[in-house]
C-alpha positions, 0 to 999 in steps of 0.5 A: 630545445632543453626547455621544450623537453622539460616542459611537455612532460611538464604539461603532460603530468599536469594534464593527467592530474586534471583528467583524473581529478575530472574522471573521479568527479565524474565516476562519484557524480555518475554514481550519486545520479544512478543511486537516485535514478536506479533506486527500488520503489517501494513495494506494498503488499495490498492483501484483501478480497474483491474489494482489494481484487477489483470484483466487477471491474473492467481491468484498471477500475479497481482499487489497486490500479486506480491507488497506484495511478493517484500514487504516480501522479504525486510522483511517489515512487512506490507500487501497490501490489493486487493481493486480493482474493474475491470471496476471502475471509480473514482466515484466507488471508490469513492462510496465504499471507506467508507465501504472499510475502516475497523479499521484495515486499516492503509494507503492507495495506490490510482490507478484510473482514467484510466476507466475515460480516456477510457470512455473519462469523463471530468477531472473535474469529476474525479478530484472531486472524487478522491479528494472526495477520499483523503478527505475520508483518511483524516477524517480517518487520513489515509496516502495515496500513489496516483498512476497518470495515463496518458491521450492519447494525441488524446483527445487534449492537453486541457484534457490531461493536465487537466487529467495528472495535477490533480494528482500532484495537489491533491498530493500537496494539500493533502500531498499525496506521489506521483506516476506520471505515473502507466505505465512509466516503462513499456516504452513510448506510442510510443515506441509501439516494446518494450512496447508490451512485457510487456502487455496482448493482449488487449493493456491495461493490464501489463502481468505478466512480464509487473507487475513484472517490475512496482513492481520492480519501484514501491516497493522501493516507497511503502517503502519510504511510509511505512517509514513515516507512524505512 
């Protein structure tokens, strides 16, 4: 009876030291497999026009939908948020950019200038406001991915090498990843046959099919971006 005596509470000693090594195996699994399972995507700020907007497009064509659906697919855990105005120059962007800004923003993707082009504003204009832009995502240590477009060349070689020249610039002064050319894979300008079955009727706006294609270029930027964010 002595021995029966001693050796329960033997055993039960024994088996709690087990039961609490398991507990605290269990509490730092559960912990490690909640810190992957619950992180925080990503979150990138697109700030933009229609072209960012999705202008014509059925809900889900855009760009913001259809960057966002090529993201998942590659298991990237990372959402682009629409920022996009139709109809806004740089200096819309960059009078809004401020308050665009909310504490879950953790990057940004940057795609104006073509108002400024069809409203022939001087480039040192938006030049100065789409600095203005990147100098805003650096007081907020937000990385930025800059989206160029292309001048016409009927404002004259001055503008257009003006215009097309600040984007590379600013990435470089920046440190900026750079996009040169929103539309180069659409086709040329002047490959005008197959660069219309990419585009809406008004000859401004990528068609759905027109989207997918500049996502399918696009993308794999976006994620070279990703990677290097903190």
């Amino acid at each position: 009876m002595r021995m029966t005596f001693f050796f329960l509470p033997s055993l039960a000693y024994g088996a709690k030291a087990v039961l609490r090594n398991l507990w605290l195996t269990l509490v730092l699994s559960l912990s490690l497999v909640s810190g992957a399972a619950f992180a925080q995507p990503i979150t990138i700020l697109a700030l933009g026009d229609s072209l960012t907007a999705g202008y014509g497009l059925p809900e889900g064509d855009g760009l913001v939908p259809q960057l966002n659906a090529w993201l998942d697919a590659q298991g990237l855990e990372a959402t682009v948020v629409n920022a996009g105005v139709s109809g806004d120059t740089t200096a819309g962007g960059l009078s809004r950019l401020d308050w665009s800004l909310t504490p879950e923003v953790d990057a940004m993707i940057v795609l104006l200038g073509g108002n400024d082009v069809l409203r022939a504003l001087p480039p040192a204009s938006s030049r100065a406001n789409l600095e203005g832009i990147l100098q805003g995502a650096a007081r907020h240590d937000l990385p930025v991915l800059l989206i160029g477009m292309k001048a016409p060349s009927n404002y004259g070689a001055a503008y257009q090498t003006a215009f097309d020249g600040m984007y590379p610039d600013l990435a470089a002064q920046y440190g900026a990843q750079l996009v040169p050319d929103y539309f180069a894979p659409l086709g040329t300008p002047t490959d005008s046959a197959n660069l219309a079955q990419y585009m809406q009727s008004d000859g401004i706006h990528p068609n759905k099919a027109g989207v997918a294609k500049i996502v399918e270029s696009l993308g794999p930027q976006v994620q070279s971006f990703i990677a290097t964010l903190p």
